[in-house]
C-alpha positions in Angstrom: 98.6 -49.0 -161.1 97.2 -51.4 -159.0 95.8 -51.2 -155.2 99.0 -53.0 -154.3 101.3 -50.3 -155.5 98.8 -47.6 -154.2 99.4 -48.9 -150.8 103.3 -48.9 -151.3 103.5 -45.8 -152.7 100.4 -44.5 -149.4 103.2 -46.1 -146.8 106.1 -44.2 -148.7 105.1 -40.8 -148.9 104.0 -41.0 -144.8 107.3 -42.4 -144.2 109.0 -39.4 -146.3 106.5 -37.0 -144.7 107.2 -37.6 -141.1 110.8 -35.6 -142.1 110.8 -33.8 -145.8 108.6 -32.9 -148.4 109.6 -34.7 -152.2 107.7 -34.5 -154.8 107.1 -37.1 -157.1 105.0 -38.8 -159.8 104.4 -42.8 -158.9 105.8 -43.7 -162.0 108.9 -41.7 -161.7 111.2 -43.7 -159.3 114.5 -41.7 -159.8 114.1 -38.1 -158.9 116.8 -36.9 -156.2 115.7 -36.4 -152.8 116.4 -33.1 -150.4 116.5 -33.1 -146.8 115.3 -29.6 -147.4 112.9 -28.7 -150.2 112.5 -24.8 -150.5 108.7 -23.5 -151.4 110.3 -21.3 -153.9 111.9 -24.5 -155.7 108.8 -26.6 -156.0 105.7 -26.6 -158.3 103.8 -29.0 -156.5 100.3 -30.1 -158.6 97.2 -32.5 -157.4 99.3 -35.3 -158.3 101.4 -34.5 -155.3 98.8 -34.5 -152.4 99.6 -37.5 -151.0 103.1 -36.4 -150.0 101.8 -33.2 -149.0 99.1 -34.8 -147.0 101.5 -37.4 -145.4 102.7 -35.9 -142.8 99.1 -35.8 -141.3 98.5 -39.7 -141.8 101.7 -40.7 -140.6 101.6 -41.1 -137.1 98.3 -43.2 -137.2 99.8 -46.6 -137.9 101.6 -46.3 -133.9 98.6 -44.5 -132.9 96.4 -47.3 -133.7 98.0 -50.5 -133.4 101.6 -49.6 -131.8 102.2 -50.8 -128.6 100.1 -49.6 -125.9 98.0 -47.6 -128.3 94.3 -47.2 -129.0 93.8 -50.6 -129.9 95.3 -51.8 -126.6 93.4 -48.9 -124.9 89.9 -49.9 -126.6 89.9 -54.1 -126.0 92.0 -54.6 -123.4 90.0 -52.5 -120.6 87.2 -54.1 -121.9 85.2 -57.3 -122.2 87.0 -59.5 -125.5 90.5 -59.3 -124.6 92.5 -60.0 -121.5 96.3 -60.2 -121.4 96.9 -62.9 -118.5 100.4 -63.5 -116.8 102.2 -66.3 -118.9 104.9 -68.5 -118.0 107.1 -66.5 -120.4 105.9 -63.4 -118.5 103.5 -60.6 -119.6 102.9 -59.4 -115.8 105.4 -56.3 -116.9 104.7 -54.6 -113.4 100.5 -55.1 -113.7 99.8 -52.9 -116.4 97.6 -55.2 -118.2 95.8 -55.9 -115.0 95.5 -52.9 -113.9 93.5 -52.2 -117.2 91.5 -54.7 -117.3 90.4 -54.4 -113.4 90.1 -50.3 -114.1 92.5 -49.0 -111.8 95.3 -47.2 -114.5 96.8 -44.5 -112.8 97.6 -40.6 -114.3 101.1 -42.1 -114.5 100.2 -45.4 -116.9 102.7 -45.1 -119.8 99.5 -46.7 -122.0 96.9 -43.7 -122.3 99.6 -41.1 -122.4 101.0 -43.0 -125.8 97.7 -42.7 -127.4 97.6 -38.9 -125.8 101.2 -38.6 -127.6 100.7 -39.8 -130.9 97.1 -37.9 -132.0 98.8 -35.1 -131.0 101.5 -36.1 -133.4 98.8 -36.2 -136.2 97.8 -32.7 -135.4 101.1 -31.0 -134.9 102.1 -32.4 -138.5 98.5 -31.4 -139.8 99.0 -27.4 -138.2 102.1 -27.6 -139.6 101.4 -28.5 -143.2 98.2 -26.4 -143.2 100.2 -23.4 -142.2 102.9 -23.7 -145.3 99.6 -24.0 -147.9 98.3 -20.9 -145.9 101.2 -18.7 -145.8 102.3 -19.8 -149.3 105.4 -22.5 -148.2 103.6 -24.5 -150.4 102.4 -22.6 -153.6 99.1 -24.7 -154.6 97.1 -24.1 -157.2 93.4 -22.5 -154.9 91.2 -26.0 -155.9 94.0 -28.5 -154.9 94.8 -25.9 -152.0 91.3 -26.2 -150.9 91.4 -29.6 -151.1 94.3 -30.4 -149.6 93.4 -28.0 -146.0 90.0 -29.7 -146.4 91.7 -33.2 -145.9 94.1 -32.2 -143.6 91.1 -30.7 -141.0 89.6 -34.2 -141.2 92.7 -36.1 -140.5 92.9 -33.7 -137.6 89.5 -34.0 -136.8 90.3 -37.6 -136.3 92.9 -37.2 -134.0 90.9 -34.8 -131.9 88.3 -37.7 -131.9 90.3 -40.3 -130.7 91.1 -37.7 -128.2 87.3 -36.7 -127.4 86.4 -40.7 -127.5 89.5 -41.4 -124.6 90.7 -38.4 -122.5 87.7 -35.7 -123.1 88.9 -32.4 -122.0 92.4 -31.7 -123.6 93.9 -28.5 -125.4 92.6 -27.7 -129.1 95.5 -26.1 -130.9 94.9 -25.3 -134.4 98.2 -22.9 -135.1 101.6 -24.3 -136.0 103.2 -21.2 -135.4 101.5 -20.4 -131.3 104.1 -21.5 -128.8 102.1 -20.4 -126.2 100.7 -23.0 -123.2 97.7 -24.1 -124.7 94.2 -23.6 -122.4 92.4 -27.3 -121.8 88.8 -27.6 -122.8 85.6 -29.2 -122.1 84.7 -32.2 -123.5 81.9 -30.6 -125.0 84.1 -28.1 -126.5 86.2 -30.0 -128.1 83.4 -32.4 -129.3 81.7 -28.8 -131.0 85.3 -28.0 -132.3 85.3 -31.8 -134.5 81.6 -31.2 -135.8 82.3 -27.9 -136.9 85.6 -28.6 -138.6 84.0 -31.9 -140.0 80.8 -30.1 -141.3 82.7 -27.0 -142.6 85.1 -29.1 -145.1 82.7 -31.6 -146.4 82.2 -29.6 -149.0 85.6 -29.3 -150.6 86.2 -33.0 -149.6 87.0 -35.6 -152.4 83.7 -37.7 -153.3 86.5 -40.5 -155.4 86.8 -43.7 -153.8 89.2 -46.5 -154.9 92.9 -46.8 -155.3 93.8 -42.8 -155.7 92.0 -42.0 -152.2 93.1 -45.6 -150.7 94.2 -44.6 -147.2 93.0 -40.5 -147.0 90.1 -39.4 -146.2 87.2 -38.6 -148.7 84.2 -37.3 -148.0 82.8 -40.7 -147.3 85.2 -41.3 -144.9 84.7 -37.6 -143.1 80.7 -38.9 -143.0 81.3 -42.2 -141.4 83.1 -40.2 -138.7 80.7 -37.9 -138.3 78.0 -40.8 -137.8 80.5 -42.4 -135.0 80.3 -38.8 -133.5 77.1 -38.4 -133.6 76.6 -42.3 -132.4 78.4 -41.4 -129.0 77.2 -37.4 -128.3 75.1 -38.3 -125.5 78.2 -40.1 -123.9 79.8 -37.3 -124.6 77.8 -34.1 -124.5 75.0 -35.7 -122.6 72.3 -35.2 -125.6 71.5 -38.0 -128.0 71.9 -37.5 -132.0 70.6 -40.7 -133.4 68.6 -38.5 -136.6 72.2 -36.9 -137.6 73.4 -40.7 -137.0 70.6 -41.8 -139.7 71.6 -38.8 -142.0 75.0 -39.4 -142.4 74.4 -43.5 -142.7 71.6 -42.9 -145.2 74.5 -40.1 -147.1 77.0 -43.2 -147.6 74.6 -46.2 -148.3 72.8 -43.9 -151.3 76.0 -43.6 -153.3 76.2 -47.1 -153.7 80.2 -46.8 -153.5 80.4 -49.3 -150.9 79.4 -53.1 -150.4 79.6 -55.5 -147.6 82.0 -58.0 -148.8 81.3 -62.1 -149.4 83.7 -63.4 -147.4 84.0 -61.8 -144.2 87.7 -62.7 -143.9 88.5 -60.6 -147.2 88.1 -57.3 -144.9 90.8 -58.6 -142.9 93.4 -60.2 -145.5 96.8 -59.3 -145.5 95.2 -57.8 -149.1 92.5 -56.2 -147.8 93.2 -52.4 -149.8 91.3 -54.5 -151.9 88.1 -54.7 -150.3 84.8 -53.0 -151.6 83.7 -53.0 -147.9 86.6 -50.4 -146.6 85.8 -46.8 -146.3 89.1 -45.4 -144.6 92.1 -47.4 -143.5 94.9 -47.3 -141.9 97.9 -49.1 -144.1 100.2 -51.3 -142.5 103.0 -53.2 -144.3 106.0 -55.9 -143.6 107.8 -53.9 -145.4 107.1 -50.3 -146.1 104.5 -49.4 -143.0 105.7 -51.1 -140.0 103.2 -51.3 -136.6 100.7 -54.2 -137.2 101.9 -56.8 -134.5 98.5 -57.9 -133.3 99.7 -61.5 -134.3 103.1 -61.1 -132.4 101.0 -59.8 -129.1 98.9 -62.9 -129.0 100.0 -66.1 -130.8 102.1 -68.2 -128.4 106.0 -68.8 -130.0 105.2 -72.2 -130.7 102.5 -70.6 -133.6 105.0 -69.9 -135.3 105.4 -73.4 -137.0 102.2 -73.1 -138.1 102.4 -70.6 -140.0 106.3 -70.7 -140.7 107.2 -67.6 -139.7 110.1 -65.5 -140.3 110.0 -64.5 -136.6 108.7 -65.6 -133.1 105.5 -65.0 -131.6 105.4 -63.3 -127.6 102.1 -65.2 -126.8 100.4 -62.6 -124.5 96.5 -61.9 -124.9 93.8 -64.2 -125.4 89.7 -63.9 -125.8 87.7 -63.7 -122.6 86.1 -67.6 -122.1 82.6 -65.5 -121.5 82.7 -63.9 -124.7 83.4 -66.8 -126.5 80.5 -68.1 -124.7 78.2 -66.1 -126.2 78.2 -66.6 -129.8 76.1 -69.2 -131.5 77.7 -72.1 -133.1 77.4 -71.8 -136.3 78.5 -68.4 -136.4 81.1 -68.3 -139.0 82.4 -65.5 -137.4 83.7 -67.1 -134.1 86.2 -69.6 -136.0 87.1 -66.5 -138.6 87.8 -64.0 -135.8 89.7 -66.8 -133.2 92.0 -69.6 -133.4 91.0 -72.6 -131.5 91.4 -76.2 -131.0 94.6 -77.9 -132.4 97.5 -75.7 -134.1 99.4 -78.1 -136.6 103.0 -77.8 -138.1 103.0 -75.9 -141.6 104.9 -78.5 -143.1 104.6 -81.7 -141.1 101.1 -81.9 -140.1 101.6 -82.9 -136.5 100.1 -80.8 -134.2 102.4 -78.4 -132.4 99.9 -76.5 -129.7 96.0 -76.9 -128.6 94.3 -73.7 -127.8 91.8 -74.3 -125.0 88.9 -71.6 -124.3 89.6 -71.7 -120.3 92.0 -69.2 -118.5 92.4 -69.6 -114.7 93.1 -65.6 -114.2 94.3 -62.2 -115.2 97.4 -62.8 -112.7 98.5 -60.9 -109.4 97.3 -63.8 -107.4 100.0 -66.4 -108.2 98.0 -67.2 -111.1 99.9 -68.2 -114.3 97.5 -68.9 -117.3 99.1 -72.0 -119.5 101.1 -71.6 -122.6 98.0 -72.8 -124.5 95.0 -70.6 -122.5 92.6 -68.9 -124.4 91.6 -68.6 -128.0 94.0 -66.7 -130.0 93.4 -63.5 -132.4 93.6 -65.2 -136.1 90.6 -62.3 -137.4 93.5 -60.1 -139.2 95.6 -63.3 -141.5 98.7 -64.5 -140.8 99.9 -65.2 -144.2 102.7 -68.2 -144.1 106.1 -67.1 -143.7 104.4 -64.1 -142.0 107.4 -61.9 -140.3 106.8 -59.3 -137.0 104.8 -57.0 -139.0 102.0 -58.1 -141.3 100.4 -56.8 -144.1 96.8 -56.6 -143.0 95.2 -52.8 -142.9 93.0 -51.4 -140.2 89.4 -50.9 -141.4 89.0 -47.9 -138.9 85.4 -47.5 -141.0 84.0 -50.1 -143.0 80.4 -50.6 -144.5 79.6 -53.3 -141.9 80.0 -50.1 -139.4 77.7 -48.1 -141.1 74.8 -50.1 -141.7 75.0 -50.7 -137.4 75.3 -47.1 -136.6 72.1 -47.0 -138.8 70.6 -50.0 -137.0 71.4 -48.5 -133.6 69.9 -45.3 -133.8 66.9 -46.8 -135.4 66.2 -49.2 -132.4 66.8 -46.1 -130.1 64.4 -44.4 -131.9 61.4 -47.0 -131.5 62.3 -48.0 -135.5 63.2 -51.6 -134.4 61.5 -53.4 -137.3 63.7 -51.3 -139.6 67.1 -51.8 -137.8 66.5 -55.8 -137.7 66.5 -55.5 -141.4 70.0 -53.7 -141.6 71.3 -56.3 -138.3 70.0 -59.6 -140.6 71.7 -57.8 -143.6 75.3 -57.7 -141.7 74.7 -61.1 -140.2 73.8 -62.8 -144.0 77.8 -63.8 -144.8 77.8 -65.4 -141.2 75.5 -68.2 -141.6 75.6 -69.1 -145.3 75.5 -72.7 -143.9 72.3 -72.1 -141.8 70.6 -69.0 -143.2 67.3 -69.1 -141.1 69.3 -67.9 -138.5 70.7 -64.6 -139.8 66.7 -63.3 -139.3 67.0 -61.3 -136.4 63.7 -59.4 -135.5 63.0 -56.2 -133.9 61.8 -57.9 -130.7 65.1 -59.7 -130.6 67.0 -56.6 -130.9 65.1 -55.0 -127.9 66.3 -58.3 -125.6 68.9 -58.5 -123.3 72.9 -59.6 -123.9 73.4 -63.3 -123.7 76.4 -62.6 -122.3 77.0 -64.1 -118.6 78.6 -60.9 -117.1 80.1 -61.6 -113.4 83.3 -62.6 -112.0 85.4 -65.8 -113.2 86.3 -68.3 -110.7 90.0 -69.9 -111.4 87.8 -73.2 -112.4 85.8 -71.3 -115.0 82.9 -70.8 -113.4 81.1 -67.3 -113.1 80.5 -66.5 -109.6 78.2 -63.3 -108.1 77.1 -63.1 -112.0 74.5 -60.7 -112.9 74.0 -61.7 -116.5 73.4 -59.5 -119.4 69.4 -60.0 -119.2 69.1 -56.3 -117.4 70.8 -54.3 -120.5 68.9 -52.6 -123.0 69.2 -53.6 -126.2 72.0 -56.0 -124.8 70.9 -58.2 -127.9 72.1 -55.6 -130.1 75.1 -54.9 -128.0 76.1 -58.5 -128.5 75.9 -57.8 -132.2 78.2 -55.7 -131.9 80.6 -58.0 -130.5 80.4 -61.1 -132.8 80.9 -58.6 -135.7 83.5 -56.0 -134.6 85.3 -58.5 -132.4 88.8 -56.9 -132.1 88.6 -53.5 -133.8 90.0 -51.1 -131.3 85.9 -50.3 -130.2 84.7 -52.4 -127.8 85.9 -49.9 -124.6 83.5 -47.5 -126.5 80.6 -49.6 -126.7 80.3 -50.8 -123.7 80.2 -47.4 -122.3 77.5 -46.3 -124.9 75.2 -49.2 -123.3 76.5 -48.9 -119.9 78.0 -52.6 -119.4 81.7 -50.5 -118.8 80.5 -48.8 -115.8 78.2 -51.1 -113.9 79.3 -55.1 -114.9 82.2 -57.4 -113.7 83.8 -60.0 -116.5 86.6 -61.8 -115.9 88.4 -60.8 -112.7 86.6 -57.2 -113.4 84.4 -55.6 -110.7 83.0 -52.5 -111.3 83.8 -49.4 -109.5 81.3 -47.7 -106.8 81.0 -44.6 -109.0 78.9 -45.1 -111.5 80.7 -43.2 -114.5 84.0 -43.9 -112.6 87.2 -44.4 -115.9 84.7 -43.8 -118.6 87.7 -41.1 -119.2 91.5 -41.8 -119.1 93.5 -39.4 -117.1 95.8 -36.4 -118.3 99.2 -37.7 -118.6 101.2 -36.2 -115.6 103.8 -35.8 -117.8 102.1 -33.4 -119.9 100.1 -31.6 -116.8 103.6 -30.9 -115.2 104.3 -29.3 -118.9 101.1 -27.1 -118.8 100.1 -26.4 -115.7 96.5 -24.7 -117.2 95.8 -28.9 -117.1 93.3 -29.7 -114.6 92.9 -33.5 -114.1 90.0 -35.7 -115.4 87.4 -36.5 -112.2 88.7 -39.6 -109.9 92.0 -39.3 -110.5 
C-alpha cells in the first residue's frame, strides 16, 4: 500500500472516529458499518489501531489550520503575517487588527476556538482510553499498552497547545468525571505533559513510515518533548536547553529522518512522502477537509493561475519588514511567497502583480490594494486546486530539530557547534551560492536584521528600534526564513522577547512587559466553571 492510500485510509478512520468505532482491514472495502458497535461484538487486533486511535487525531486538522485556529493564533499576532482591510472586506469588526496590535479581548471568538478544539482532542482521547481500560474495547495487553501510550501523547499535545497559548486551564484526564473541573497553573500543567510524555515513551512505537504516517511514534513524542523543553523557561521560568539537546541528539542518532533536497517537497500537496516529516497533521481535498491557507490569502483573481475549481478570499499578506530581511538569494523567500507578476494558467498574460508594500492594517480609513503584499505560495497550490488542498502540516519536521539543537547550543556558550547544525539547515537554500549557507558562531550571537518599528502608510519605518539590541536576533531571524508560516512564530518571538517589547507594522508594544504573552480564558467557558480565574491583564 502506498503513502497515498495510507493517508486516505489516516483521514477515513478520523472521520469514522469523530462518531463510531468500525473495524476494518485496508484491504477490505466492503464490511457493513454500525452506528453502534458493541465491545462484546468486536475482536479488534493491532491492525485496527488507527480507528481506535482516531478519535484522538481527529479534531487536529480544525485545531490547526481551521479558521481562527492555532495557525491564525500563532502568525497573525505576530511579525510574518498581517490580514489588512481589503476592498472586498476582511475588516470583519477588527478582529484581525485587534490581533495583530495585541488588544484581543476574553470575548474574541479566535482563542476560544483553539481553547475548544484541543479540548476536543482530549475529551475523545479520555473517552477512548476509558473503553481500553474498563474493557469496552477488549485489546490484546501489548496493543492495549500501545494504544493508551499513543492516545496520552495525542493528549499531551493538545494540553501543549494549551500550555504554549492560554497557560493555566483544567487538566481532566477521566471520561467518566462530570464534575467542574479545578484550573491549574501553568507550571502544573506543563509538569502534567512531561510526566505523561516521559511515562509512555516506553511503550511508544519506534516504526516510522507509511503504518505510523499521521500518529505519533516515539520520535514524534521526543520532538515534543524537545519543543517543551525549548520553551520551559517561558513557561515555568527555568531554562532546559541540556533535556532540549537530549531529546535532539535521541532523534538525529536513529538516522530515521533526513532533511529533504528540495525544500518545497516538505510542503507539496504530496508531502506524506517526505523523509523530512516526523508527525503530521493530514489534510485532504477530498477526504480531510481544513487546509485553506491558500483560500485565506490568494486574491480571487489567483485563481486563473492556478485554474482553480474555486475562488480565492484574498485576505493576509507577508509583513513588507519581513520580507526585508532575507538575503536575495535565499531560495527560501521565492519558495515560501508569491511575488511579482501572477500569469493566466492557460493564456500566459498576466492576470495580477503582487507588490511587497501595504499602506496599513486598517481602522484608519486605510484600504490595502487588491494586489498588496506577497502572497503565501510555501504550502502548493496544485493546478485545478479546489478550497481545500492536499498539502499536510509538518507540525515536527527534521529541519525543527536540528534548530532546537542549535538553539540550546548557542544558549549554552556552544556557538561554534550550533553554527554547524544552522549552515546544515540553510545548505538546500543557496545551492546557487553555497558560500553563503556558512554561518559562524559569531554570526549567530549577532543581532536580527530585522528593522522592528512602526510602518508609515508610505512604507517607511518610523520610531524604529531595529533588531540590533536582541540576543541572538541572528538566530531568531533563522528562524524566520526557515519556518516562515508554520503556526510558530507567536512562540518565538516570545522565547527571545521581540513579542513583548518591539513594534512592526502598525504594532506597538504594550507598557507591561509580559503583557498577552497568554490568551485569556474564554468567558464563555469561565461563566461554565466558575473555579476559572482569568489570565493577568484581562
Amino acid at each position: 500500500m502506498n503513502t497515498r492510500k495510507i493517508k486516505h485510509i489516516a483521514l477515513l478512520s478520523a472521520f469514522l472516529g469523530t462518531t463510531t468505532f468500525s473495524f476494518q482491514s485496508c484491504t477490505d472495502l466492503h464490511e457493513q458499518v454500525y452506528s453502534e458497535a458493541l465491545g462484546s461484538s468486536i475482536n479488534p487486533t493491532e491492525k485496527d489501531l488507527p480507528f481506535i486511535l482516531a478519535p484522538a487525531y481527529a479534531s487536529f486538522r480544525s485545531l490547526m489550520f481551521g479558521w481562527q485556529g492555532y495557525f491564525d493564533l500563532q502568525e497573525e499576532s505576530a511579525d510574518h503575517i498581517i490580514t489588512p482591510v481589503r476592498p472586498n472586506g476582511w475588516d470583519d469588526a477588527g478582529t484581525y487588527r485587534r490581533m495583530h496590535q495585541h488588544t484581543w479581548t476574553s470575548e474574541e471568538w479566535q482563542p476560544y476556538n483553539t481553547w475548544q478544539q484541543a479540548y476536543a482532542s482530549i475529551t475523545k482521547a479520555n473517552m477512548v482510553i476509558m473503553q481500553i481500560e474498563d474493557g469496552t474495547l477488549n485489546l490484546p495487553e501489548e496493543v492495549g499498552q500501545a494504544a493508551l501510550a499513543e492516545l496520552r501523547t495525542a493528549r499531551a499535545l493538545a494540553y501543549y497547545l494549551l500550555l504554549d497559548n492560554h497557560g493555566n486551564v483544567p487538566i481532566v484526564t477521566d471520561y467518566r468525571d462530570d464534575s467542574l473541573p479545578d484550573q491549574k497553573t501553568r507550571k502544573e500543567l506543563y509538569d502534567f505533559v512531561v510526566k505523561e510524555l516521559t511515562e509512555v515513551l516506553p511503550n511508544l512505537s519506534e516504526e516510522v513510515g507509511t503504518s505510523m504516517y499521521g500518529r505519533l511514534n516515539r520520535w514524534g513524542a521526543k520532538a515534543l518533548l524537545a519543543k517543551i523543553y525549548l520553551n520551559a523557561e517561558v513557561y515555568t521560568g527555568t531554562a532546559q536547553w541540556q533535556k532540549v539537546i537530549d531529546e535532539a541528539d535521541d532523534i538525529i542518532k536513529t538516522n530515521n529522518y533526513r532533511l529533504d533536497d528540495n525544500y518545497r517537497s516538505v510542503f507539496s500537496s504530496t508531502n506524506q512522502n517526505s523523509s523530512e516529516i516526523i508527525f503530521a497533521v493530514p489534510y485532504d481535498e477530498i477526504y480531510g477537509h481544513g487546509n485553506q491557507l491558500h483560500m485565506k490569502s490568494l486574491d480571487p483573481l489567483s485563481r486563473l493561475v492556478y485554474a482553480m475549481a474555486a475562488g480565492p478570499w484574498g485576505g493576509n499578506c507577508a509583513v513588507p519588514q519581513f520580507i526585508d530581511t532575507y538575503d536575495t538569494d535565499d531560495s527560501r523567500l521565492h519558495d515560501s511567497w508569491l511575488q511579482g507578476p501572477q500569469y493566466h494558467a492557460s493564456t500566459g498574460v498576466e492576470v495580477i502583480n503582487y507588490l511587497k508594500h501595504v499602506p496599513g492594517i486598517g481602522g484608519d480609513g486605510t484600504i490595502a490594494a487588491s494586489n498588496a503584499g506577497y502572497r503565501l505560495g510555501k504550502y502548493e497550490i496544485k493546478k485545478g486546486a479546489t478550497t481545500n488542498l492536499d498539502n499536510d502540516y509538518p507540525m515536527f519536521r527534521y529541519a525543527d530539530i536540528l534548530m532546537m539543537k542549535a538553539e540550546a547550543l548557542l544558549r549554552t556558550a556552544r556557538a561554534d557547534e550550533a553554527a554547524v547544525l544552522v549552515t546544515q539547515v540553510r545548505r538546500r537554500a543557496f545551492l546557487d551560492n553555497p558560500e553563503k549557507a556558512i554561518v559562524t558562531g559569531g554570526d549567530l550571537q549577532k543581532g536580527s536584521t530585522y528593522n522592528y518599528g512602526w510602518q508609515e502608510k508610505d512604507g517607511s519605518v518610523a520610531t524604529s528600534n531595529g533588531g540590533a539590541d536582541i540576543q541572538y536576533g541572528r538566530f531568531l531571524d533563522e528562524l524566520g526564513w526557515e519556518f516562515a508560516a508554520e503556526a510558530r512564530r507567536r512562540q518565538d518571538i516570545i522565547r527571545f522577547g521581540v513579542f513583548q517589547t518591539k513594534s512592526w507594522f502598525n504594532h506597538r508594544p504594550h507598557a507591561k512587559a509580559q503583557s498577552r504573552t497568554l490568551f485569556p480564558i474564554p468567558n464563555a467557558e469561565r461563566t461554565k466553571n466558575p473555579k476559572l480565574d482569568q489570565n493577568d491583564d484581562y
